[in-house]
N, C-alpha and C positions, 0 to 999 in steps of 0.2 A: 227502287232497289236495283243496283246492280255488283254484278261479280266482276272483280277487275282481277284478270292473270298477269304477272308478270311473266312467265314462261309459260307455253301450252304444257308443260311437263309439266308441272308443278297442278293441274288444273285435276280439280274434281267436281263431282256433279252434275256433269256436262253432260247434256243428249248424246246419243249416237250422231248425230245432224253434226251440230255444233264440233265435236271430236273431229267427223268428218272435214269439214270448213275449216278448222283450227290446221290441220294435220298436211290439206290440200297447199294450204298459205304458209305452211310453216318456210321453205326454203327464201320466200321474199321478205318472209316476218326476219327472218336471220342475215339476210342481205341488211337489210335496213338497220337494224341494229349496230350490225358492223361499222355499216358508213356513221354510224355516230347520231343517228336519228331517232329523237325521247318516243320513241315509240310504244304505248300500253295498250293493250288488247285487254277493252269489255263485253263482257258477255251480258246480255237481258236476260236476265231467267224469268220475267212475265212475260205472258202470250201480248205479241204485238202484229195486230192483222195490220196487214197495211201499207207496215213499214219497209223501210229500201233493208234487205237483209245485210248488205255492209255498206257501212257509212265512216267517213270519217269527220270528229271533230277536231277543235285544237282549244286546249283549256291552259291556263298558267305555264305556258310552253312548253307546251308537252301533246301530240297529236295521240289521240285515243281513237283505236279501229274498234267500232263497235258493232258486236253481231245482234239483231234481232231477229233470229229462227222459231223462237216458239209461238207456236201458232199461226202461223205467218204464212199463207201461199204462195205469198211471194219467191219465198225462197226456192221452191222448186220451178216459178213460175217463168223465173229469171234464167233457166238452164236449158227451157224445153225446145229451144232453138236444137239445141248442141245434142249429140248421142249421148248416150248414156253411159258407151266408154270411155267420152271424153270431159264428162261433168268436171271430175277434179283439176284436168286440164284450165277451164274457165273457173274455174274458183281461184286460183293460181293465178291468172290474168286479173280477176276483179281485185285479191291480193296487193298485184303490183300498181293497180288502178290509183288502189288509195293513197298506196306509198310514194305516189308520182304527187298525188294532192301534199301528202306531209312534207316532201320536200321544202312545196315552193311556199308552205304555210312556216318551216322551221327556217327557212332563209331570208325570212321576213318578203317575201316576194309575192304572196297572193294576190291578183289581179294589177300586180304593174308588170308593166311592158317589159323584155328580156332590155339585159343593158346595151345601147346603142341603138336601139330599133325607136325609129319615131315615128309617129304616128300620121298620114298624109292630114295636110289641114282641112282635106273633104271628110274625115272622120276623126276629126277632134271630139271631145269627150265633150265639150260644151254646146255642139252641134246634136246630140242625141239628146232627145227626150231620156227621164232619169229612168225606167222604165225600160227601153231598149238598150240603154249602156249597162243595167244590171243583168239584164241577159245576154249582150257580146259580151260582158266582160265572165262572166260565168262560162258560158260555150265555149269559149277561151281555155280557163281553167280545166275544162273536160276533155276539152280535144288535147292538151299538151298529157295530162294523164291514160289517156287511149293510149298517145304516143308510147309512152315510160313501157305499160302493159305490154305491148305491140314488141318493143324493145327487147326487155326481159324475154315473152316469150321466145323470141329469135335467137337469144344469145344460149339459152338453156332448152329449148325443145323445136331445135330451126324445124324438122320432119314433119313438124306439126303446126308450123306458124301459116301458112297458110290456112288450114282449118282454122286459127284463133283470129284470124283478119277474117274471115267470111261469118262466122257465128257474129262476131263483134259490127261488121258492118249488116246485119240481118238486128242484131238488138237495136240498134241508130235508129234502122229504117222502120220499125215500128213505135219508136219514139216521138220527140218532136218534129213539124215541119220545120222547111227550111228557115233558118234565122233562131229557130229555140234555142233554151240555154243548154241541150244535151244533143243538139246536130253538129256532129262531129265529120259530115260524111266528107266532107271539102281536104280535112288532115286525111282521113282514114284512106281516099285514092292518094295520097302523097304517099303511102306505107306502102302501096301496093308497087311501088318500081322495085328494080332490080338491084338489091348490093346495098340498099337504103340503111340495113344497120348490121353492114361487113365490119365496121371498123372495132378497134379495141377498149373506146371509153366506154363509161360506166352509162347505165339502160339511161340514166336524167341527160346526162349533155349528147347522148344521139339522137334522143327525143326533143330535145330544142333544137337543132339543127333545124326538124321538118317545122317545129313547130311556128318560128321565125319564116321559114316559106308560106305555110298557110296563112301566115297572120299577113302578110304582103299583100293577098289577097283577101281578107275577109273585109267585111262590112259594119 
């Protein structure tokens, strides 16, 4: 069973936790909409130990952010990097995490290459084991969403992006090694130059900018 919101307004029943998460994510939940992206927000109302507390699927084309807070350690486990002033801060970053995933899953573009970027023949898709190209091609996926997140933050709370690049590159590093489907750290030093996301397009086309650099170099 789950509760599907269409507006956090509209939502009842909801934990204190959950309201909090909802309320954190709302300004990128309302970016994303705007841009025109089927975006539904479910809630788990069963205890889920375990579970990643926000995930995104994509079902009959339509991307569904779904929280699973109850019961779940995770959810506060995922924070204790960051102050505690700054919790809703990163909730608001994993918000726009997901919404970087719904883009490239609502443009039909999940795991293919940005358009014009080819790939060198030393890392041809038939060259990897299936196995290792499901994990570049996933770590892929992650680091271009970091980006988006990274993005966002800078455009709406710059004073602060710093703090959201160092919590964010401290979650990486207790992550996977290097080559996992969640080591992002090779994008996340590209984030850390100077002016990287000055400009005025929208948080997805600054975040492909880097992302097209890291990919030059990944493996």
């Amino acid at each position: 069973m789950t509760v599907c919101i269409v507006s956090p307004a509209a939502a009842s029943g909801l934990t204190a936790l959950e309201a909090r998460w909802l309320q954190a994510g709302q300004p990128v939940i309302a970016f994303a909409r705007a841009q025109g992206l089927p975006l539904d927000i479910i809630v788990q109302p069963q205890d889920a130990p375990g579970a990643v507390p926000l995930a995104l699927g994509f079902e009959a084309g339509r991307c569904k952010l779904v929280l699973s807070l109850r019961g779940n350690a995770q959810a506060q486990g995922v924070l204790q990097e960051a102050l505690p002033a700054q919790q809703d801060l990163m909730i608001e970053a994993m918000t726009a995490h997901e919404v970087g995933h719904c883009r490239r899953y609502a443009q039909g573009d999940w795991h293919a290459l940005p358009r014009g970027f080819v790939e060198p023949p030393s890392r041809m898709q038939g060259k990897l084991k299936v196995l290792d190209q499901e994990l570049r091609d996933t770590r892929r996926e992650e680091s271009y969403a970091d980006l988006v997140a990274l993005a966002w933050m800078h455009g709406r709370h710059r004073e602060r992006y710093r703090d959201v690049l160092a919590w964010m590159r401290r979650v990486r590093a207790g992550g996977d090694s290097a080559g996992g489907s969640h080591a992002t750290q090779a994008w996340l030093a590209l984030a850390d130059g100077e002016g990287v996301f000055d400009g005025t397009a929208s948080p997805f086309e600054q975040a492909q900018v880097l992302w097209r650099m890291g990919l030059s170099g990944d493996k």
